[in-house]
VEXLUM-950495 format. One record per residue (C-alpha): x, y, z; residue in three letters. Coordinates in steps of 0.25 Angstrom, whole numbers, plus 5000, padded with zeros to 4 digits. Example, Ala and Ser with C-alpha at 12.3 -4.5 7.8 and 13.67 -1.06 7.14 Angstrom:
BEGIN
504949825031ALA;505549965029SER;
//
This chain:
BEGIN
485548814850UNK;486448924850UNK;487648854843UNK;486648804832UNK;486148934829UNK;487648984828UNK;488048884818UNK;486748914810UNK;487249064810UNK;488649014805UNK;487848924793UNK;486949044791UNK;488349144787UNK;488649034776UNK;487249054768UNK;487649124758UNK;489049064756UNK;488448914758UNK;489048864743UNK;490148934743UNK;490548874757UNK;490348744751UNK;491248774738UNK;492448844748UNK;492248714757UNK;492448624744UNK;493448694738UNK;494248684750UNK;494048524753UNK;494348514738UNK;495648584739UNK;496148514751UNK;495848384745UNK;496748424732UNK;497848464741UNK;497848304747UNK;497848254732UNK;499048354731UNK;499648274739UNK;499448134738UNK;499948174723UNK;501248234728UNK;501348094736UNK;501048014724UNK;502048094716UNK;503148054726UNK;502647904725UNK;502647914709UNK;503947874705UNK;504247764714UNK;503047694708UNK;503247594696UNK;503047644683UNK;503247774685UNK;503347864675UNK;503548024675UNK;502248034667UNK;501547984679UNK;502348114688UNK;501848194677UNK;500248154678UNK;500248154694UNK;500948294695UNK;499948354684UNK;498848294693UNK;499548354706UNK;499448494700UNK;497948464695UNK;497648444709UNK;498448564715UNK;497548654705UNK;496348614711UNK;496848614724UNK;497048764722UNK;495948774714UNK;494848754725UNK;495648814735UNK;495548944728UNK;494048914724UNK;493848874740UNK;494649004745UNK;494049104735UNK;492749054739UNK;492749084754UNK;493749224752UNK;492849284741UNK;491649214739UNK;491049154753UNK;491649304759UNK;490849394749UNK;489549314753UNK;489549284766UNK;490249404773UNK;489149504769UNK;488049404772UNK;488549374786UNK;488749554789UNK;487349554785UNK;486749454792UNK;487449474806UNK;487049634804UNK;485649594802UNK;485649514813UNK;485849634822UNK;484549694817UNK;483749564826UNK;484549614840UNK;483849694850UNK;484349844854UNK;485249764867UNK;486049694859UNK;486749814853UNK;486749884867UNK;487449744875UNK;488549724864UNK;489849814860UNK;489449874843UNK;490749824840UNK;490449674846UNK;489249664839UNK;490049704826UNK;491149624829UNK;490349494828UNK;489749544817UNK;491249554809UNK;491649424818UNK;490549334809UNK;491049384797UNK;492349384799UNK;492349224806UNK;491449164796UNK;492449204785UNK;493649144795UNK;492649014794UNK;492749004782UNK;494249004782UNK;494348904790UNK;493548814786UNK;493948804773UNK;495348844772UNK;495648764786UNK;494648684791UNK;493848604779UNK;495448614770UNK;496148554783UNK;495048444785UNK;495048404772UNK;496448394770UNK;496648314783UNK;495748214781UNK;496348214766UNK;497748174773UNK;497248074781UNK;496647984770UNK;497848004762UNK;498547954774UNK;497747844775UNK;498247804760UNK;499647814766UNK;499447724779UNK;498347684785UNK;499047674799UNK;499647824796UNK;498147884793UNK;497647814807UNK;498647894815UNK;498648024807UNK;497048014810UNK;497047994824UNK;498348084825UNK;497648214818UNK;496248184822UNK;496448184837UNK;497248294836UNK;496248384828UNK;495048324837UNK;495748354850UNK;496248484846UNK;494548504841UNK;493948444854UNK;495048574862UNK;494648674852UNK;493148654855UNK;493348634869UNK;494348724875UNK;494848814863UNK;493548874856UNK;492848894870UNK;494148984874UNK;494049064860UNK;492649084861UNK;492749164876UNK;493949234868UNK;493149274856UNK;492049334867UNK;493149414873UNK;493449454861UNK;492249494854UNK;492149604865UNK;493449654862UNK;493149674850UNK;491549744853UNK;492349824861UNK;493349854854UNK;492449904843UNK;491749974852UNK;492850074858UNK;493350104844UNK;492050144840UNK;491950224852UNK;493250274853UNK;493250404854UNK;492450384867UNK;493350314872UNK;494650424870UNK;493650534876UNK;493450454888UNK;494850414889UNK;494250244889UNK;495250204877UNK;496150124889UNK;494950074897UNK;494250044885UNK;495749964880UNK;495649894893UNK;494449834891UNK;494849794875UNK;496049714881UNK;495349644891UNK;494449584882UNK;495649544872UNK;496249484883UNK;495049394888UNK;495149354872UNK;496549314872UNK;496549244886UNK;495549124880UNK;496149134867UNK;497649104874UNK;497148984883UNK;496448924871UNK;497748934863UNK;498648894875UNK;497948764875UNK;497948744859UNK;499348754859UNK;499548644870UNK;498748564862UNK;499248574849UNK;500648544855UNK;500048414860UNK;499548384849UNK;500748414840UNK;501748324848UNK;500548224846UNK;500548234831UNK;502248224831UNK;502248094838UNK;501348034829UNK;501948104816UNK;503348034820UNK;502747894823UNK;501947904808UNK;503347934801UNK;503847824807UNK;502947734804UNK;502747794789UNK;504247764786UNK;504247634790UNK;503147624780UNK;504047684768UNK;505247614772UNK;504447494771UNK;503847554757UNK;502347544764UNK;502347704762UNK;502747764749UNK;503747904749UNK;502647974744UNK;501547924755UNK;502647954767UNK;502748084761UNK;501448114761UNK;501148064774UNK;502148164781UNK;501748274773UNK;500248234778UNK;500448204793UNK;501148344791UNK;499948414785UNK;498948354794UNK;499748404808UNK;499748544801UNK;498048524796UNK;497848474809UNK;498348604817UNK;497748694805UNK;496548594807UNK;496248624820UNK;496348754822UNK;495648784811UNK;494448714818UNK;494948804830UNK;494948944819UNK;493448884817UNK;493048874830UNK;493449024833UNK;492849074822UNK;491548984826UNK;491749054840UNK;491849194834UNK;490649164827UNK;489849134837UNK;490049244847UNK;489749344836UNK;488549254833UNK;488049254848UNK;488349404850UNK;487449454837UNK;486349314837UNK;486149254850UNK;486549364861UNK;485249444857UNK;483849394858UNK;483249494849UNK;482249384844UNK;481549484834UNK;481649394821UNK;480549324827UNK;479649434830UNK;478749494820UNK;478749634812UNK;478149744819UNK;477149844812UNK;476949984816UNK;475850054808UNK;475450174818UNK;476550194830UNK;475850174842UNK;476750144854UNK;476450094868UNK;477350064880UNK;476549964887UNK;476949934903UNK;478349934896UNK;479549894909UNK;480949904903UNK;482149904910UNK;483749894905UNK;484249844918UNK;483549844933UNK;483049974932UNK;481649994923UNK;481650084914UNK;479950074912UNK;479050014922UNK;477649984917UNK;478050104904UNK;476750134897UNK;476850244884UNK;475850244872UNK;476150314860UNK;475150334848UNK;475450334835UNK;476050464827UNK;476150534841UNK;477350614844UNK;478050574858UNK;479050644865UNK;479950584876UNK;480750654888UNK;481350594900UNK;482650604908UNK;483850504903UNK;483550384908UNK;481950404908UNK;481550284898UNK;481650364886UNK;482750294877UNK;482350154883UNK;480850184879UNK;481350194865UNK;482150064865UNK;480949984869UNK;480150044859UNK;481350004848UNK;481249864855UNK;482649894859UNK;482349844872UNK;481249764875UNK;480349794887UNK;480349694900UNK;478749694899UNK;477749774894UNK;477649804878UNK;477949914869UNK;476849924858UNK;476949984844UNK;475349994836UNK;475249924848UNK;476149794844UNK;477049744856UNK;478749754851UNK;479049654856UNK;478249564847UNK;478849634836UNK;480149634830UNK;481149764832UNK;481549774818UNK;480149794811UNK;480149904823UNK;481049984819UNK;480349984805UNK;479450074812UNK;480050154821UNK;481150244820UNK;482250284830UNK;483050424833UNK;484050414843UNK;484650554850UNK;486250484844UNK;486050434831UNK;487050324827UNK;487350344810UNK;488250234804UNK;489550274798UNK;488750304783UNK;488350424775UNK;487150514781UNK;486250454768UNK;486650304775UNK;486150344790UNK;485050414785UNK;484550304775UNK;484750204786UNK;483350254790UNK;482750194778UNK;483650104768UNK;482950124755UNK;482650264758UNK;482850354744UNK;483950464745UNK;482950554744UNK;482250524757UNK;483450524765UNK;483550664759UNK;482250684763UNK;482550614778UNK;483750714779UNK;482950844777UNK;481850814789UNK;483050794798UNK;483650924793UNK;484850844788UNK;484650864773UNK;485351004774UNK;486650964780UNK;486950844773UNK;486950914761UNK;487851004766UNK;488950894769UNK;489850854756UNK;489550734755UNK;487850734759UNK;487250624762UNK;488450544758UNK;489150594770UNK;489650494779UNK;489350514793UNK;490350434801UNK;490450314811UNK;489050344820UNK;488750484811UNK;489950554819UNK;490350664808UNK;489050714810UNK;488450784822UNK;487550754831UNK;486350814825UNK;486750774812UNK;486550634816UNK;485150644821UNK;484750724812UNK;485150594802UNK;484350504813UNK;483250574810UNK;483450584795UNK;483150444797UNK;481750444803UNK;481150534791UNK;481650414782UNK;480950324790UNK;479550304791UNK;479350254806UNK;478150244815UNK;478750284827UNK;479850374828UNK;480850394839UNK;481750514842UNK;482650494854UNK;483250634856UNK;483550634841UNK;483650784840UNK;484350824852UNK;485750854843UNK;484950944834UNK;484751094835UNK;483651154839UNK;483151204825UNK;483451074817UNK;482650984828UNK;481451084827UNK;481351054812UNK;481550914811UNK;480550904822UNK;479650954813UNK;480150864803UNK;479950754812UNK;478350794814UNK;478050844801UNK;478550684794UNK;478150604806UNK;476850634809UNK;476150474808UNK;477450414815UNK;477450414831UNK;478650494835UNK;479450474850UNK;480350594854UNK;481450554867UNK;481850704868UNK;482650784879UNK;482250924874UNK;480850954874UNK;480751044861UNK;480950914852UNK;479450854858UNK;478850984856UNK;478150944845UNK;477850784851UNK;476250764855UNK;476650714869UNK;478050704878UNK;478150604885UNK;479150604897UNK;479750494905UNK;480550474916UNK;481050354924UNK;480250254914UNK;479050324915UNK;478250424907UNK;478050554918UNK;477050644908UNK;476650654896UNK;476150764886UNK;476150854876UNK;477450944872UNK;476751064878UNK;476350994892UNK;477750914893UNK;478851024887UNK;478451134896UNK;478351034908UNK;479750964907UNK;480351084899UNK;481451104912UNK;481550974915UNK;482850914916UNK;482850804906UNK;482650924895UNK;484150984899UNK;484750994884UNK;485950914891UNK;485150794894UNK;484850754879UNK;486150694878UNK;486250614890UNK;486550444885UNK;485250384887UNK;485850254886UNK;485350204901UNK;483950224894UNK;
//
C-alpha cells in the first residue's frame, strides 16, 4: 500500500508538466532514432560505390539525405533538452515547493518536535532537487539509451541473423543480471545510506543554524564528532555496494571480450567469403562497440534512477507517512462564543501524567489568569487546547464541540497564540506583523502596531516598516519582538486569545498600556493569561493556579495576588526558566 501511494505522489509532481513530459519523451526517442538512420547512411555511403551503376550523383543525393537527417537529429534534441531545462523546470519546481510546504500544514505539533528543522527542509529541497535528476535521466539516459539499443540490434539483425542472436542474448543477460544485483543487493545498501545521510544532513543544518550556541558551550568538536559519524555510516553502505558493482562489471566485461572476438571472427569469414559487405562489417564493429558502452551507461543509469527513486522516498516517508495527523478527514470547526472546558482530561508525554482526571471550565469573553511553578501543567494545557497534543482520555471542548472531532487548521482560525519567545522569519517588520492576517490593508497593521505600542519606534528606524528584522528577528530586542507578537493579535480577530508569558520582556510602563489595550479591543473574545508576575492578571476576572497537574485555588486578582504574592514561583528570575519539559 505504502509503495503505491508513493508512486501516486511521484505521478502527482508530473500534473502540471504531464504534456510537456510527453513532448521531452518524444523528442528524445525521435532524436535517437535519427542518430541510427545517421548511421545506417554512413554504411550505405561506404557500400555505394562498389555497387553497379554507380554514379557520383547517387553520393550526392545520399549525403544531401544524410545531412537532412543530422538537422533533425539536432533538431529534436534541442527541442527535447530546452523542454525539460527551461520549460518542464519553470512548471514544476514551484508546484512541487508549494505542494510539500502545504503538506506541512496536515502534521501535528510532534512531528516538528521528533525531527531536526534542517531534516525536515532537506527533504523538502531533496524532492525538488531528485525529480529534476529524474528527468535527466530518463530522457538524456535511460529512454535515449533504450531506444538506441534496441535500434542496433534490428539493424544488426539486417547484418546477420546469427550476429543479432548472440548480440541479444550477450547484452540482454548482461543488462538483466546486472538489473536483478542492482534491485537486490545494490539499492537496498543505498537506501540505508541515504538514511544515514539524511541525518547528517538535518543535523548539519541544524548546528549551523545554532552555531553560535555551539562556540559558547565550547560543543563545536563534540558536535563535529557526531557529523562524522553519521558520514561514515553513509560511506560504509555506499563502499560495499560499489565494491561489489565493480566485481561485477569486471565479470561481465571479460564476458563481453570473449564474445566480441568470436563474432569478428566469424564476421570476417563472412566478408572474405563476400556474405558481408565492407560497409555492413564496419557498421557491425562500430555497433557491438556502441552497444558495450549503452550497456554500461545503460545500467547505471537504471541504477542513477533507483537512487534517485530511494531519495525520494525517504523524504516522501519523512514529510507523508511518519505522521498520522489524519485531519483532512475531519471536519471544520465553528466557534461562535469561546467557551472552553477540560473534561476528565489525562495527558502525559512519557510515564509521568501530567493531568489526572483535569477538569477546568471557561465561559465565554471571561479573562483568565494562569500561575504555577515550571513544570505545573501550564505550557502542556495550552498545547492540548491548540490540539498540539492530543489527550489520552477525556475531551477538551470548545462552544462545547470535542477537538478531536474537529480539524486543527479550522482551530487556529479561531484562536490566537502569544508565546513568551517569539519566532519572527527573516522579513520586514510589515511581513511578520501581516503574517497575522494575509490581506490585511497597511493601514490596519499600522493600527495593530499602535495597540502594541510599536508604531513609535518603527518609525523612528530608517527604513520603518521596511526594516528587515533578521534570521528569528535577532537585530531586534527582546521586547521588540513580543511587542510584534502582539502586534499580531490586534490584526486578528480570534475568540480566544492566549498569552504565554507574552510580556515578561517589556518594561513595566509599556506592559501597563498595552494591557489596557488588550481590555479596551477584546472585550467579547475570551482571554487566557500563563503569567509569572502577578501585576499582568491584575486586571483578569479570576486566577487560576496550578500545581503538579492540578488546579490548587481559584479566584479573583484581589483574593489570589495578595495570597501568592511571596510565593516562590512569583521570583522575577523564574519567568525565564525553559518550560520545554511542560
Amino acid at each position: 500500500m505504502k509503495e503505491k501511494n508513493f508512486k501516486k505522489f511521484v505521478i502527482s509532481l508530473y500534473k502540471p508538466v504531464k504534456g510537456l513530459t510527453i513532448v521531452m519523451i518524444l523528442c528524445m526517442v525521435i532524436s535517437q532514432i535519427l542518430e541510427l538512420v545517421k548511421q545506417y547512411i554512413i554504411k550505405g555511403i561506404i557500400d555505394l560505390p562498389s555497387m553497379n551503376n554507380f554514379k557520383i550523383d547517387d553520393l550526392y543525393q545520399v549525403v544531401l539525405t544524410l545531412l537532412v537527417v543530422i538537422v533533425l537529429e539536432l533538431i529534436f534534441y534541442y527541442i527535447s533538452n530546452i523542454t525539460r531545462t527551461i520549460h518542464i523546470v519553470k512548471k514544476q519546481t514551484p508546484y512541487i515547493s508549494e505542494k510539500l510546504f502545504n503538506n506541512l500544514n496536515n502534521k501535528t505539533y510532534s512531528f516538528f518536535t521528533d525531527n531536526y528543522s534542517g531534516k525536515i527542509s532537506t527533504a523538502i529541497n531533496e524532492i525538488n532537487d531528485q525529480i529534476t535528476n529524474l528527468n535527466t535521466q530518463i530522457t538524456t539516459k535511460f529512454i535515449s539509451l533504450l531506444t538506441t539499443m534496441i535500434s542496433s540490434l534490428i539493424v544488426l539483425y539486417t547484418i546477420n541473423i546469427n550476429i543479432f542472436i548472440v548480440a541479444t542474448i550477450l547484452f540482454s543477460g548482461i543488462i538483466i543480471s546486472r538489473l536483478i544485483y542492482f534491485s537486490k543487493k545494490y539499492l537496498p545498501a543505498i537506501k540505508k545510506a541515504e538514511v544515514y545521510n539524511q541525518e547528517y544532513n538535518g543535523v548539519l543544518n541544524d548546528a549551523v543554524l545554532n552555531f553560535t550556541s555551539l562556540r559558547l558551550y565550547n560543543a563545536v568538536e563534540t558536535f563535529s564528532k557526531n557529523l562524522k559519524s553519521k558520514k561514515q555510516e553513509s560511506n560504509l553502505y555506499k563502499n560495499k555496494a560499489s565494491t561489489k558493482e565493480f566485481t561485477f562489471g569486471a565479470i561481465a566485461n571479460v564476458v563481453y571480450l570473449f564474445t566480441l572476438i568470436a563474432l569478428i571472427v566469424y564476421s570476417i569469414k563472412l566478408f572474405e567469403s563476400n556474405a558481408m559487405t565492407l560497409g555492413n562489417f564496419i557498421f557491425f564493429i562500430n555497433t557491438m562497440l556502441s552497444l558495450k558502452n549503452q550497456t554500461t551507461s545503460f545500467t547505471w543509469a537504471y541504477i542513477h534512477i533507483g537512487e534517485i527513486m530511494v531519495k525520494l522516498h525517504n523524504s516522501y516517508e519523512l514529510l507523508y507517512t511518519r505522521d498520522n495527523a489524519g485531519e483532512d478527514n475531519k471536519s471544520d470547526i465553528q466557534i461562535n462564543t469561546g467557551k472552553l472546558e477540560f473534561k476528565d482530561v489525562f495527558f502525559r508525554y512519557n510515564k509521568d501524567y501530567i493531568f489526572k482526571n483535569f477538569n477546568l471550565k471557561i465561559e465565554d469573553k471571561q479573562k483568565i489568569g494562569i500561575i504555577g511553578v515550571s513544570g505545573s501543567g501550564k505550557t502542556t494545557l495550552v498545547n492540548l487546547i491548540f490540539k498540539f497534543y492530543n489527550p489520552e482520555s477525556g475531551s477538551i471542548l470548545i462552544d462545547d464541540k470535542d477537538l478531536c472531532k474537529y480539524n486543527a487548521n479550522s482551530l487556529y482560525n479561531n484562536l490566537t497564540y502569544v508565546p513568551q519567545e517569539t519566532i519572527l522569519l527573516h522579513s520586514t517588520i510589515y511581513d511578520n506583523i501581516k503574517i497575522a492576517k494575509p490581506n490585511a490593508t497597511r493601514e490596519e497593521i499600522y493600527n495593530a502596531a499602535r495597540k502594541a505600542e510599536l508604531h513609535s519606534f518603527i518609525e523612528s528606524l530608517e527604513d520603518k516598516y521596511d526594516t528587515i528584522v533578521g534570521e528569528r528577528g535577532i537585530k531586534l530586542s527582546g521586547g521588540q519582538r513580543q511587542r510584534i507578537a502582539l502586534a499580531r493579535i490586534f490584526l486578528r480577530d480570534s475568540k480566544i486569545v492566549i498569552f504565554d508569558e507574552a510580556t515578561s520582556s517589556l518594561d513595566n510602563n509599556t506592559e501597563f498600556r498595552i494591557q489596557q489595550n488588550i481590555h479596551k479591543y477584546f472585550k467579547n473574545q475570551t482571554i487566557i493569561c500563563i503569567a509569572h508576575r502577578l501585576s499582568t492578571l491584575k486586571n483578569m476576572d479570576n486566577i487560576i493556579v496550578i500545581e503538579k497537574g492540578k488546579i490548587i485555588d481559584y479566584g479573583i486578582p484581589d483574593y489570589i495576588i495578595p495570597k501568592y504574592d511571596k510565593k516562590e514561583f512569583m521570583v522575577e528570575d523564574i519567568q525565564m526558566e525553559c518550560e520545554s519539559n511542560n
